[in-house]
C-alpha positions in Angstrom: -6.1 -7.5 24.2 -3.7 -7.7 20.9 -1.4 -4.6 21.5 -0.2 -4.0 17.5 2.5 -1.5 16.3 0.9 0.0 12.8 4.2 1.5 11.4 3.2 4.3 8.5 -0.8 4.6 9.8 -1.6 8.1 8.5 -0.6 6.8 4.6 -3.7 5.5 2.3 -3.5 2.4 3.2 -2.7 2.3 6.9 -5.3 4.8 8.0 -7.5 2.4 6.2 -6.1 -0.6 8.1 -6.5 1.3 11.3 -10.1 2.6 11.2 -11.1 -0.6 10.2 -10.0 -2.5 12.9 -10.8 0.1 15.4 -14.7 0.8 13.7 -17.5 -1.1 14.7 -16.3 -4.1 12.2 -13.5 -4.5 13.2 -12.6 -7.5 15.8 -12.6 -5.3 19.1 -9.7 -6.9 20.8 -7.2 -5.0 19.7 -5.2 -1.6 20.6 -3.4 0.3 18.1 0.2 2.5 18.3 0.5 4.4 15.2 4.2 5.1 14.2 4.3 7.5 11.1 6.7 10.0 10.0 4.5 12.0 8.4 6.1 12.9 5.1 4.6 14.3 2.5 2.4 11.3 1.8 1.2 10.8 5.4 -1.8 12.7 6.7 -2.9 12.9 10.0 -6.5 13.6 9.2 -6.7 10.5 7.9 -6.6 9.2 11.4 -9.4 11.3 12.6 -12.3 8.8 12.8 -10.5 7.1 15.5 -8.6 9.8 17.2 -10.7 9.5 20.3 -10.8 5.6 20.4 -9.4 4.5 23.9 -7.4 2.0 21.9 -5.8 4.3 19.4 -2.2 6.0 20.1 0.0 8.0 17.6 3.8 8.4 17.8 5.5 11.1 15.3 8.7 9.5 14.3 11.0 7.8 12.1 11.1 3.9 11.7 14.8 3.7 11.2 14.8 5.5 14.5 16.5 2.4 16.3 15.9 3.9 19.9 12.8 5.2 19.3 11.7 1.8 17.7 13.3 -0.4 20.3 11.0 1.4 23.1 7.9 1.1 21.3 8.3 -2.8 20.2 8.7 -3.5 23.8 5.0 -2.6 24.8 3.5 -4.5 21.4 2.3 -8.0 20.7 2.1 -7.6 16.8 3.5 -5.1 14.1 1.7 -4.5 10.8 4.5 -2.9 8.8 2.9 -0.5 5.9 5.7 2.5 6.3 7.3 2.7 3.0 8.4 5.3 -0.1 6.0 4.1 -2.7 6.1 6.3 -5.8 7.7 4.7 -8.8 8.3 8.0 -10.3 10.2 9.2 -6.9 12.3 6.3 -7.2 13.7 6.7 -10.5 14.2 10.6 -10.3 16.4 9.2 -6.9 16.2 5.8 -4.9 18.5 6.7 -1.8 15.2 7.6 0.2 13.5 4.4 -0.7 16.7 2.2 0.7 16.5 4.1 3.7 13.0 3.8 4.7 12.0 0.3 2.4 15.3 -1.4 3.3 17.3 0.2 6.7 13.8 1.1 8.1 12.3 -2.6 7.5 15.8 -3.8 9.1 15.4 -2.0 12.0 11.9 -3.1 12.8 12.4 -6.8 12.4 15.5 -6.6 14.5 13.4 -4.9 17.2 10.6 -7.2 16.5 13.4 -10.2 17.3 14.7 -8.7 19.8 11.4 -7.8 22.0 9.8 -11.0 21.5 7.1 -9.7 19.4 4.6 -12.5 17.9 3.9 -11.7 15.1 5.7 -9.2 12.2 3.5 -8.5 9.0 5.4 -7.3 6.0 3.1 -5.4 3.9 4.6 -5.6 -0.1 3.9 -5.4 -3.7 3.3 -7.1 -6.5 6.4 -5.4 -8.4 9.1 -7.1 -6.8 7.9 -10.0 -8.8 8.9 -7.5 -12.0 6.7 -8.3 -15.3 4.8 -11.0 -16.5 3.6 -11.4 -20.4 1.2 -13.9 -19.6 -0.5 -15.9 -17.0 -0.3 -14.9 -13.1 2.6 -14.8 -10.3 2.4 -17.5 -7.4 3.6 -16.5 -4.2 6.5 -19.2 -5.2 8.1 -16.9 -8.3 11.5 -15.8 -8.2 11.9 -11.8 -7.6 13.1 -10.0 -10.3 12.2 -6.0 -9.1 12.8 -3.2 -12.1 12.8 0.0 -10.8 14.5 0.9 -7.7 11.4 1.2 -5.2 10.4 -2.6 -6.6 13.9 -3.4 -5.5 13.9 -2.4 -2.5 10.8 -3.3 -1.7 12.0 -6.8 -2.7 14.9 -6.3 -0.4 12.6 -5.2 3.0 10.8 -8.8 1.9 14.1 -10.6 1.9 15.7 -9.3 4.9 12.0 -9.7 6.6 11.9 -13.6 5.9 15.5 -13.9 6.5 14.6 -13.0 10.7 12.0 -16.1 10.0 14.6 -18.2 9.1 17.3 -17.6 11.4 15.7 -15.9 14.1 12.2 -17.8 14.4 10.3 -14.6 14.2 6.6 -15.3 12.4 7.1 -12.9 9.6 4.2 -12.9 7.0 4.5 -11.1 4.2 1.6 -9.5 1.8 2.2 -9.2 -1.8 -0.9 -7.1 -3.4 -1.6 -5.7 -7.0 -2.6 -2.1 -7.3 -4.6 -0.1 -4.8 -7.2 2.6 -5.3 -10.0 3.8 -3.2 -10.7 7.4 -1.0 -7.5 9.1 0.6 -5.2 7.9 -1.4 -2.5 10.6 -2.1 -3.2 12.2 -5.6 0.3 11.3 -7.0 -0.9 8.2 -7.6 -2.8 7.3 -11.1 -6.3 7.0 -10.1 -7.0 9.6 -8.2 -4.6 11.8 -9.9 -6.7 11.2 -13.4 -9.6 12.3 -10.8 -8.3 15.3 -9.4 -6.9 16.4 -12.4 -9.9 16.0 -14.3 -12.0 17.4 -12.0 -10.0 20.7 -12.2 -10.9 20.9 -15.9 -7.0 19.5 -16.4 -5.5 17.3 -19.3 -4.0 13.9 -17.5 -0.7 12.3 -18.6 -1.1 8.5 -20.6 2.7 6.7 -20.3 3.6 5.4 -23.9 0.9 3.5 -25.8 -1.3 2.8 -22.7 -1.3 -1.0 -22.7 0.7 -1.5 -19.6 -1.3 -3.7 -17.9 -2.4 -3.7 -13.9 -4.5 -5.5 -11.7 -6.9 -3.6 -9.5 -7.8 -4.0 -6.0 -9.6 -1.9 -3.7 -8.1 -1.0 -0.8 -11.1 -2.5 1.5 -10.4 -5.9 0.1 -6.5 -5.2 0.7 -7.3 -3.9 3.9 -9.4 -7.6 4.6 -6.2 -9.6 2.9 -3.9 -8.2 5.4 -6.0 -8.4 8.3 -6.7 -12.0 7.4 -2.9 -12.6 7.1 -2.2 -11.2 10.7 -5.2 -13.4 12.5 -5.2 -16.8 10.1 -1.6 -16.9 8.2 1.4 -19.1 8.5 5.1 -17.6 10.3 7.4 -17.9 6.8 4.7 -17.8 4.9 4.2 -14.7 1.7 0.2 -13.9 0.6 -0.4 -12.8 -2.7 -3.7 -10.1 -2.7 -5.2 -9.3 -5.8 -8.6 -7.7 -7.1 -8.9 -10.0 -10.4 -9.6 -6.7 -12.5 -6.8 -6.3 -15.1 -7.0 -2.9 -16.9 -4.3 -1.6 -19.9 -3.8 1.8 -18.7 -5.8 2.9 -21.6 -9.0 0.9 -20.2 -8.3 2.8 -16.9 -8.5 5.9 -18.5 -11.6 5.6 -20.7 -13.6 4.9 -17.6 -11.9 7.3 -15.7 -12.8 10.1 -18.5 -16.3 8.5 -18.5 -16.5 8.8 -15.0 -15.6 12.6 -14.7 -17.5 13.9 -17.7 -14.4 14.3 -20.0 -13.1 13.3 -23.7 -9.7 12.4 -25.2 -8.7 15.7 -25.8 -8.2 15.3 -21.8 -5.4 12.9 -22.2 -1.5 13.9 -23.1 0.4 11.1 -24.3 3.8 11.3 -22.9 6.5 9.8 -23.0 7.0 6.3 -21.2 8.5 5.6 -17.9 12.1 4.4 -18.0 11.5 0.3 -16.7 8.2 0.5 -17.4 6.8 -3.1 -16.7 4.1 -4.2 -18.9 2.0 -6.5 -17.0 1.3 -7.3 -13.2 -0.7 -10.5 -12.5 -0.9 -12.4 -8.8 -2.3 -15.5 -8.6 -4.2 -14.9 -4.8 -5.4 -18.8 -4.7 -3.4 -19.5 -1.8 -5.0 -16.6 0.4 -8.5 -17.8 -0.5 -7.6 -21.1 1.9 -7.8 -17.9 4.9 -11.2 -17.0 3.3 -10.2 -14.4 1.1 -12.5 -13.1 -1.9 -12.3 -9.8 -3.4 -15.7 -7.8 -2.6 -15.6 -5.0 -4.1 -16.7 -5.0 -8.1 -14.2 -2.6 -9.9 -17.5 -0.4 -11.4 -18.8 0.3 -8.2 -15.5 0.8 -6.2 -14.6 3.3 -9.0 -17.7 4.9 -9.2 -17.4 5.8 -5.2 -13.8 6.4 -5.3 -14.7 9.5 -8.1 -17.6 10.5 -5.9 -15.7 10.7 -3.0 -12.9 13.1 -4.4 -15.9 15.1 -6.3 -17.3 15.8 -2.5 -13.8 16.0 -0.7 -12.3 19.0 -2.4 -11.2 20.1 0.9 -8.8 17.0 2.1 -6.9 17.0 -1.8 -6.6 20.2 -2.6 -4.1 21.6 -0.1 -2.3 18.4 -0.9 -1.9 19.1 -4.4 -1.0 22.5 -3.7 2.1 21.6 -1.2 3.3 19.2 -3.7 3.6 21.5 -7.0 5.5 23.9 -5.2 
C-alpha cells in the first residue's frame, strides 16, 4: 500500500485527483492524507464521494506549517503537491500570498519530503512560468520566463523543487499543464465563471480584443497526466500536459454564449489585464512516451462541464455569494 500526502485536495483539481484514485478506476493500492487549508478556493464537499473510503484521511492545515508538515511526511511514501494561490487576477491586485503558499509552502514540503525519506515528490505546475509564445509550442526544455507574479512564483516552487533533486537526491517530478476546466472548479475562473454568469441572466467580461490565446485541457486528462507522472516518470524529470485545443479567448466565448443560450450583447469588453500573455502552447510529446493521450474532445467536455453547473446550482451559488461580499 502507497501511503501519498495530497497537499491542497479539496481545490478543483485535487479533489479530482483524489476521487479518482480512490473510485473504482483508480489503481486500489493506494491511501490518501488530504492536507488543505481550506481557503476560499478549497471546498470540502468536493471530497465527499470518498469521505467514507477506509483509505481516505483529511488534515485542516497550512502547508508552510513546518511542524505540522514534518509529522505528516513522516507517515507517507509519496506527496502529490497541488496546494497553491492560482488566480492571476489575485496576484496582480497583491502577490505576497502567492510567495507564501507557491514558494515558502513548496519549500517547506520538499524539505520535509528530504528530510523523511519520502520517495517520491510531485510538483504539480503551469504552463505560465514558461511566459508567452507567438508561435509554435514550449518543450519541457524552454527557459522560464514567468509574467505575472503567480507565474513567478510558481516558476520559483518549480525551481526550488528540482533544486532538492539536484542536491538532495529527492525524485521530484514536476507537471507543467495548459489550462484546466471541467465540474467544481471554482467560478473565479474563466470558464465556469462565463457559465455561472450567464446562467444568471449576467453580461460576462472579454479582456482586451479577445485573441489571447490558451490551450485547453480537461481536468480528467490532467488528472491521468499526473497520475501517470507519479507511477511511470523519471526523478529530475518536468512533464508538459496539454489538451491540444487552442482557443482566442473570443472562440471561448462564442461557444460558451452558444452553449448557455446567450448573444453578444452578453459580453463587456474590458479593459485588458496588466501582463497579459498572448499565447500558451506545450508541446506534451515527451509525456506521451508514459502513455499519455488527451481523451476528452473539447465539444463534449464543454458541453458536460455547462450541464453540470446548469444542474449544480446548489454547490456555486453560495460560493459566488461569499466571494462578492
Amino acid at each position: 500500500m502507497t501511503r501519498i500526502l495530497v497537499t491542497g485536495g479539496a481545490g478543483f483539481i485535487g479533489s479530482h485527483y483524489v476521487r479518482t484514485l480512490l473510485g473504482p478506476q483508480g489503481p486500489g493500492d493506494v491511501a490518501i492524507t488530504v492536507l488543505d487549508k481550506l481557503t476560499y478556493a478549497g471546498d470540502p464537499a468536493n471530497l465527499d464521494a470518498v469521505r467514507a473510503h477506509p483509505g481516505f484521511a483529511f488534515v485542516h492545515g497550512d502547508i508552510c506549517d513546518a511542524a505540522l508538515v514534518a509529522e505528516l511526511m513522516a507517515g507517507h511514501d509519496q506527496v502529490v503537491h497541488f496546494a497553491a494561490e492560482s488566480h492571476v487576477d489575485r496576484s496582480i491586485d497583491g502577490g505576497a500570498e502567492f510567495v507564501r503558499t507557491n514558494v515558502t509552502g513548496t519549500h517547506t514540503l520538499v524539505d520535509a519530503a528530504h528530510r523523511a525519506g519520502v520517495a517520491t515528490f510531485v510538483q504539480v505546475s503551469t504552463d505560465e512560468v514558461y511566459g508567452s509564445i507567438d508561435v509554435g509550442s514550449w518543450p519541457e526544455t524552454h527557459p522560464l520566463a514567468p509574467n505575472s507574479p503567480y507565474s513567478a512564483s510558481k516558476a520559483s516552487g518549480d525551481l526550488i523543487a528540482l533544486a532538492y533533486h539536484r542536491t538532495h537526491g529527492l525524485d521530484v517530478r514536476v507537471t507543467r499543464c495548459s489550462n484546466n476546466y471541467g465540474h467544481h472548479q471554482f467560478p473565479e475562473k474563466v470558464v465556469p465563471l462565463f457559465i455561472t454568469n450567464l446562467l444568471d441572466g449576467k453580461k460576462v467580461p472579454l479582456y482586451g480584443d479577445g485573441g489571447n490565446v490558451r490551450d485547453w485541457l480537461h481536468v480528467d486528462d490532467h488528472v491521468r497526466g499526473i497520475e501517470l507522472v507519479r507511477a511511470k516518470g523519471a526523478a529530475g524529470e518536468i512533464y508538459n500536459i496539454g489538451g491540444g485545443t487552442e482557443l482566442s479567448n473570443k472562440e471561448l466565448t462564442a461557444l460558451l454564449l452558444d452553449a448557455c443560450g446567450a448573444g453578444w450583447d452578453s459580453v463587456d469588453y474590458v479593459t485588458d489585464r496588466l501582463g497579459h500573455d498572448r499565447r500558451y502552447s506545450v508541446d506534451h510529446a515527451k509525456i506521451g512516451g508514459l502513455g499519455y493521450r488527451s481523451g476528452k474532445d473539447f465539444a463534449t467536455g464543454l458541453a458536460e462541464t455547462v450541464a453540470w453547473y446548469r444542474e449544480n446550482r446548489a454547490w456555486w451559488e453560495p460560493l459566488k455569494a461569499r466571494t462578492a461580499r
